[in-house]
MARBA-308171 format. One record per residue (C-alpha): x, y, z. Coordinates in nm, 4 decimals, decimal comma. Last residue first. Layout:
R       xx       yy       zz
R        X        Y        Z
...
//
This chain:
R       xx       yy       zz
R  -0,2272   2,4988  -0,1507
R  -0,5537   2,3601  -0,3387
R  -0,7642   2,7020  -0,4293
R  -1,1544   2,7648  -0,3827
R  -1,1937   2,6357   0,0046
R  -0,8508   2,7415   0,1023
R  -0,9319   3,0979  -0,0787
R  -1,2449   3,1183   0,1234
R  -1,0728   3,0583   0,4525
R  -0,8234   3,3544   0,3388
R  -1,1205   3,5989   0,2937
R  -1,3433   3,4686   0,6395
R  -0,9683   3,5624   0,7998
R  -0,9255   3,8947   0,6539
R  -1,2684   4,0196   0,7641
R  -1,2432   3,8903   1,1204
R  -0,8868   4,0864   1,1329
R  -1,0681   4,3981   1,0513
R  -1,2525   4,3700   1,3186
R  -1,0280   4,3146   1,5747
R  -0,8758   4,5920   1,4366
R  -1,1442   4,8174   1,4872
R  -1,1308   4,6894   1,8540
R  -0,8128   4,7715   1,8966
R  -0,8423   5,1169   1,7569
R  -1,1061   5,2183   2,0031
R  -0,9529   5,0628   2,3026
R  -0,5926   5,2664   2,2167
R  -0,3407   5,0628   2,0228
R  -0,0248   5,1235   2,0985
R   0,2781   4,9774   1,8822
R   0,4368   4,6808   1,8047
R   0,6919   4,6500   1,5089
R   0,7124   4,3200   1,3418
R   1,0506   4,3300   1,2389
R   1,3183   4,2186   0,9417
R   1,0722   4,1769   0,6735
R   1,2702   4,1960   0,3959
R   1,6470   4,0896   0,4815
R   1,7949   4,3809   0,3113
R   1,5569   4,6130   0,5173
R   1,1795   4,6886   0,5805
R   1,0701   4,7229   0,9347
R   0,7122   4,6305   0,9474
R   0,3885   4,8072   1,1305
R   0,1290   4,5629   1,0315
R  -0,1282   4,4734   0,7611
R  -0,2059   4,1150   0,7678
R  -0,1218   3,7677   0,6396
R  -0,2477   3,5254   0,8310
R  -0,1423   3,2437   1,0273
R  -0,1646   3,4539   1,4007
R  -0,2882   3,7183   1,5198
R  -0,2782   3,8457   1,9186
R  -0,0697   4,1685   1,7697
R   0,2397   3,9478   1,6594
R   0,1267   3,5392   1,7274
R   0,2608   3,4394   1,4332
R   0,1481   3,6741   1,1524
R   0,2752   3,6379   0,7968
R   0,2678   3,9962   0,6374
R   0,0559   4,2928   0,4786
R   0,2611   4,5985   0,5156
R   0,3063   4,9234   0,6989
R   0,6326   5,0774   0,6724
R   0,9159   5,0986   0,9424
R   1,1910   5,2092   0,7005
R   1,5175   4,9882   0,7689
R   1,7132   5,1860   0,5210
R   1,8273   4,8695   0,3471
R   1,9294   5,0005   0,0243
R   1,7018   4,6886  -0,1865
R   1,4845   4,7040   0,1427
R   1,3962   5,0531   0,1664
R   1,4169   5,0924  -0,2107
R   1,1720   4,8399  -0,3016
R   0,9273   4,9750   0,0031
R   0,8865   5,2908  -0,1668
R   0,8829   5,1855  -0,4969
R   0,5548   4,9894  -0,3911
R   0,4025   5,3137  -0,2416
R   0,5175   5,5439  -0,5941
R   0,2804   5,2804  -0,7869
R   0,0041   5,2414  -0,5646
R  -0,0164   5,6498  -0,5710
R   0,0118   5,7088  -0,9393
R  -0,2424   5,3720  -0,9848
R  -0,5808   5,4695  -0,8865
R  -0,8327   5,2374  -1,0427
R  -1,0023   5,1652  -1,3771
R  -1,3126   5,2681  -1,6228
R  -1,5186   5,5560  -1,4426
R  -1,2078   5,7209  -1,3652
R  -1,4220   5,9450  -1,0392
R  -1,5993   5,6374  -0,9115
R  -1,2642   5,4382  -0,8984
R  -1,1097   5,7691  -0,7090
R  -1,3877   5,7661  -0,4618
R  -1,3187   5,3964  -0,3956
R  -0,9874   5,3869  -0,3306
R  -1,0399   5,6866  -0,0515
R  -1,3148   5,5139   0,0959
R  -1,1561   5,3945   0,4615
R  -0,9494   5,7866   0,3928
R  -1,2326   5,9808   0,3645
R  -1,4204   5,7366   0,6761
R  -1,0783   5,8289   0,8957
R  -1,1150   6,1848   0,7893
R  -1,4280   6,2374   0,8688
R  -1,3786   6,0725   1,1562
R  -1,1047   6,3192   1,2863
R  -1,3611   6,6334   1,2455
R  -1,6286   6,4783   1,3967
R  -1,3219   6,4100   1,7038
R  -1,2693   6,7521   1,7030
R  -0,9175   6,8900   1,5288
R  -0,5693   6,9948   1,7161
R  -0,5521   6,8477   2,0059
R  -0,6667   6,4927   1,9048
R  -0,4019   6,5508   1,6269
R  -0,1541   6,4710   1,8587
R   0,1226   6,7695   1,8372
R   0,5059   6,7389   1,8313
R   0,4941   6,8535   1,4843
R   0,1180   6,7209   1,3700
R   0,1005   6,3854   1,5608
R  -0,1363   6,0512   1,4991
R  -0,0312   5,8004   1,7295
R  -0,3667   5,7424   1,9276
R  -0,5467   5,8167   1,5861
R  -0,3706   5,5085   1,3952
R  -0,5949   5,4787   1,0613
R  -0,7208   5,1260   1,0925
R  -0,8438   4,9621   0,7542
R  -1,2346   4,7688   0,7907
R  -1,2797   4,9253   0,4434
R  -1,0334   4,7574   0,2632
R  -0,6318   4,6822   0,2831
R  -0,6559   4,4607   0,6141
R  -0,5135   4,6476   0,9227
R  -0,2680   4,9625   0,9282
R  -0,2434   5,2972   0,8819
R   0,0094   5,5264   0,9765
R   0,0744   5,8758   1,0831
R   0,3696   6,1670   1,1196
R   0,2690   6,4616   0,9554
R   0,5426   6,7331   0,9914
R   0,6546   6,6554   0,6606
R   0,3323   6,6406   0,4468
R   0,3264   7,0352   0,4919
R   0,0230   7,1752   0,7134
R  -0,2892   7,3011   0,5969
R  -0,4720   7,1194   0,8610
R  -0,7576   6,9623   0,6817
R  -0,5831   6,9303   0,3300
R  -0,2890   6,7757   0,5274
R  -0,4778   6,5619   0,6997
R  -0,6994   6,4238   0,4052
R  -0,3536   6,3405   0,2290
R  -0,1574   6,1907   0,5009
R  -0,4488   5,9413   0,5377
R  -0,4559   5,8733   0,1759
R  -0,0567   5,8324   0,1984
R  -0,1201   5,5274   0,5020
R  -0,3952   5,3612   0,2787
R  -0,1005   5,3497   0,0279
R   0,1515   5,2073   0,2710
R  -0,0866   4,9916   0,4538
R  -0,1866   4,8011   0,0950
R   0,1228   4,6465  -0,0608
R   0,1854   4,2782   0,0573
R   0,4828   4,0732   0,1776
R   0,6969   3,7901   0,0696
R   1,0197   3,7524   0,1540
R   1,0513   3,7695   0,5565
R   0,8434   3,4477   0,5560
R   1,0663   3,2090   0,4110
R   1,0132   3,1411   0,0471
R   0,8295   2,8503  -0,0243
R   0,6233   3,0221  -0,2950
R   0,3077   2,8793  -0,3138
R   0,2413   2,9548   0,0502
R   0,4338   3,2653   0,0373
R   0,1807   3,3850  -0,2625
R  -0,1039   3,2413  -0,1365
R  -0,0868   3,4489   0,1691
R   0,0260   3,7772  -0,0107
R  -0,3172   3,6735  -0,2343
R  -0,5195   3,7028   0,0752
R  -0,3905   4,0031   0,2184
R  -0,4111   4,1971  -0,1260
R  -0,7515   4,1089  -0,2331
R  -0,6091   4,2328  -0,4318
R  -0,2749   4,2221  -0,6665
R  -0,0415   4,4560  -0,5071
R   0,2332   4,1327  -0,3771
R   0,6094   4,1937  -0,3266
R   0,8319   3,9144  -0,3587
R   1,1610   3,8393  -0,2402
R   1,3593   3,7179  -0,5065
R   1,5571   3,4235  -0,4360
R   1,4252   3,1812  -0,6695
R   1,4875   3,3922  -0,9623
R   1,3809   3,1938  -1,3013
R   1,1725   2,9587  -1,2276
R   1,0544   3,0950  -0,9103
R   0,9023   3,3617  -1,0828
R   0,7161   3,1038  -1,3145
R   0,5847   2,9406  -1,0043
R   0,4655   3,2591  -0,8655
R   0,2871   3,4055  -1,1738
R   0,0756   3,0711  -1,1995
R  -0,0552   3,1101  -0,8528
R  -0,0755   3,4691  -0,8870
R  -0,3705   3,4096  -1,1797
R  -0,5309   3,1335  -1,0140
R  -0,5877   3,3714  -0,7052
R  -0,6949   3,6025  -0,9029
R  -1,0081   3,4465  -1,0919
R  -1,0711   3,2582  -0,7058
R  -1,1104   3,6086  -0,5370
R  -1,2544   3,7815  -0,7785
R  -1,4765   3,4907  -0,8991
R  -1,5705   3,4340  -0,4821
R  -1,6423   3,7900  -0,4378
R  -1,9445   3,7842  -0,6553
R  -1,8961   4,0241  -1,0064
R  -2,1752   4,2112  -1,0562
R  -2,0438   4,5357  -1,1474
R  -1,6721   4,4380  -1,2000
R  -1,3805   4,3249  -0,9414
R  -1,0189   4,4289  -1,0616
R  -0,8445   4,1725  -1,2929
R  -0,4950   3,9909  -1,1825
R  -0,1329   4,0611  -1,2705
R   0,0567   4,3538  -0,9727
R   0,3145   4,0983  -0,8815
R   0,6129   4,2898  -0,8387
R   0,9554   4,0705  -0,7941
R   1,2481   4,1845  -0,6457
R   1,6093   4,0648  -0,6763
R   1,5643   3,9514  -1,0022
R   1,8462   3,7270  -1,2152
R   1,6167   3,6020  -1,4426
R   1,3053   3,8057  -1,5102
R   1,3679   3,8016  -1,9194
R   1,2667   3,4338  -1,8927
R   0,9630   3,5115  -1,7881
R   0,8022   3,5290  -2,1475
R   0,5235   3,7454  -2,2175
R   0,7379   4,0348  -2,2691
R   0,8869   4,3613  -2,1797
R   1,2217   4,4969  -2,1307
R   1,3826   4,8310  -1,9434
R   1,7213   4,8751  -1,9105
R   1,8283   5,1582  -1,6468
R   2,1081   5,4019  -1,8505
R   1,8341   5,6988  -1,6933
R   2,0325   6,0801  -1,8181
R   1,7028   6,2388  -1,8201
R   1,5787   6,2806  -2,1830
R   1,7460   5,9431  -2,2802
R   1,4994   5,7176  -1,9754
R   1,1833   5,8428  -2,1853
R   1,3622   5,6075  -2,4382
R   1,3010   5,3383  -2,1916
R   0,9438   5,4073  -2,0852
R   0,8138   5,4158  -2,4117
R   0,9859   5,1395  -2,5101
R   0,8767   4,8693  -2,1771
R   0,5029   5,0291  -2,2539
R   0,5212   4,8899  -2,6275
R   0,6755   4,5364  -2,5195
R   0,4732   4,4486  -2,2563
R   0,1215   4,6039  -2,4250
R   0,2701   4,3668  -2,7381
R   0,3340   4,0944  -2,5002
R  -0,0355   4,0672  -2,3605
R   0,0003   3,8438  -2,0951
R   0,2263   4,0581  -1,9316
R   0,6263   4,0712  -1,8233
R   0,8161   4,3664  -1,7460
R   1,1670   4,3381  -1,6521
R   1,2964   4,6502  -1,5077
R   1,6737   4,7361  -1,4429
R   1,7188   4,9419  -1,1329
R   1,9276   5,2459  -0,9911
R   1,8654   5,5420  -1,2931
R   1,5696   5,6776  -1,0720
R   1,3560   5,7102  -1,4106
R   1,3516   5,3402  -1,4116
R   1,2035   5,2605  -1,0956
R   0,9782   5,4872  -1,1659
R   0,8168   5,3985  -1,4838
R   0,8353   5,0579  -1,3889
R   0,5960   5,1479  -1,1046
R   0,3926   5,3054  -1,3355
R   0,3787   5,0233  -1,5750
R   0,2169   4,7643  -1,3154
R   0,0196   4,9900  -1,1759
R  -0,1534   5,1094  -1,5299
R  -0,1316   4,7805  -1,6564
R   0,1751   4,6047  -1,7309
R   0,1315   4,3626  -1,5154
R   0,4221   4,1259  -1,3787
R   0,7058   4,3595  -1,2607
R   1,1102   4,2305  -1,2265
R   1,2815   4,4489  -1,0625
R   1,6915   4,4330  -1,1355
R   1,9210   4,5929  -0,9029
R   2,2060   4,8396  -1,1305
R   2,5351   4,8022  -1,0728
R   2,7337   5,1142  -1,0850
//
């Protein structure tokens, strides 16, 4: 069987998870490439001899040097630093943006044809820079954000209702932050919409739960983010376009006019295939939900005007 090669830059804790999985499914070769070669290197060995106590031939390699991505079909950016006590938005934003910069012209290097999949935030904003840097035609670059916000969701209903993830159907979409739009309108339980199942104080709880969900679990690590659930979200949207299952998924992507938006990159229903981004799915938006959005789209926009003001494109 031929195996798809991955490459992932980061080998943090999102970074190396997402390895992890990839390579425990037996399907992929990983290339992981960090700064730090040595963290590379040590986490690419663990992972790899983990693969011999489940019957995983998938290579896994680590380094500092991109010339061990070659060949990718799929790259993971998940290189950049998380915002500190302190820090202003602008050294985030502009420490990060540098970062992916430099990570997309050495991906191009060495796999120009590898669609690209960006986790590093502010994810809308450096999914922009990262198909404006790129080249690439729009369908092969896309952000991670909707997907995860989208499993938080899940979660808080599921605790609510008591009910198994699989008769939850639900989505999230908007920028990846607090101004996200959990889907009410479409929300259904079975053949049930949740607005006849729980009251609507009941509902916003959950919407605010799942708006802060990325926050209570930084508060809870103390050092460090959530990374089991980013991890298994950007698998998910490997395999539905590496095996082309067509998965409608929400993800941050080039808008032209889909939703009223245009020349951003924003979170929207997708249909993920061979050819990346193969739809922009519309869907419903009840008055309540289309203003949120609204809102949220204000918030991406004053993001991505910063960026052109700190970063030449």
């Amino acid at each position: 069987m031929r195996r798809i090669k991955v490459t992932v830059v980061g080998a943090g804790n999102v970074g190396a998870t997402v390895a992890n999985i990839l390579a425990l499914k037996g399907m992929f070769d990983v290339a992981m490439v960090d700064i730090d070669r040595d963290l590379a290197k040590g986490k690419s060995l663990d992972i790899q001899q983990q693969c011999a106590l489940v019957g995983s031939d998938s290579r896994v390699e680590g380094s500092n040097d991109y010339s061990i991505t070659e060949g990718s079909s799929i790259a993971v950016i998940t290189a950049g630093i998380a915002r500190k006590p302190g820090m202003k938005r602008e050294d985030l934003l502009k420490t990060n943006a540098e970062i992916v910069k430099q990570v997309i012209e050495n991906i191009r290097n060495y796999s120009p044809e590898a669609t690209i999949i960006v986790v590093t935030n502010p994810v809308d904003a450096m999914s922009y820079l990262a198909y404006k840097v790129s080249g690439l035609p729009k369908n092969k670059v896309m952000g991670m954000g909707g997907v995860l916000d989208t499993a938080r969701f899940m979660y808080f209903i599921k605790t609510k209702l008591n009910v198994s993830y699989n008769s939850i159907r639900a989505m999230v979409i908007g920028g990846h932050g607090d101004e996200m739009v959990p889907l009410i309108s479409s929300t259904y339980i079975g053949n049930k919409p949740i607005r006849s199942l729980l009251l609507e104080e009941e509902i916003n709880e959950i919407v605010s739960k799942t708006q802060q969900g990325g926050a209570e679990i930084v508060s809870l690590l103390k050092t460090g983010s959530a990374y089991y659930a980013p991890g298994m979200s950007v698998v998910r949207m490997i395999e539905s376009i590496v095996f082309d299952k067509k998965e409608v998924l929400p993800c941050s992507v080039m808008c032209e006019g889909e939703y009223g938006i245009n020349d951003i990159f924003f979170g929207l229903p997708v249909k993920l295939g061979e050819n990346g981004v193969e739809e922009i799915v519309e869907v419903e938006l009840d008055s309540k939900e289309k203003e949120m959005l609204s809102k949220s789209v204000e918030s991406v926009k004053s993001t991505i005007k910063l960026l052109k003001e700190l970063i030449t494109l």
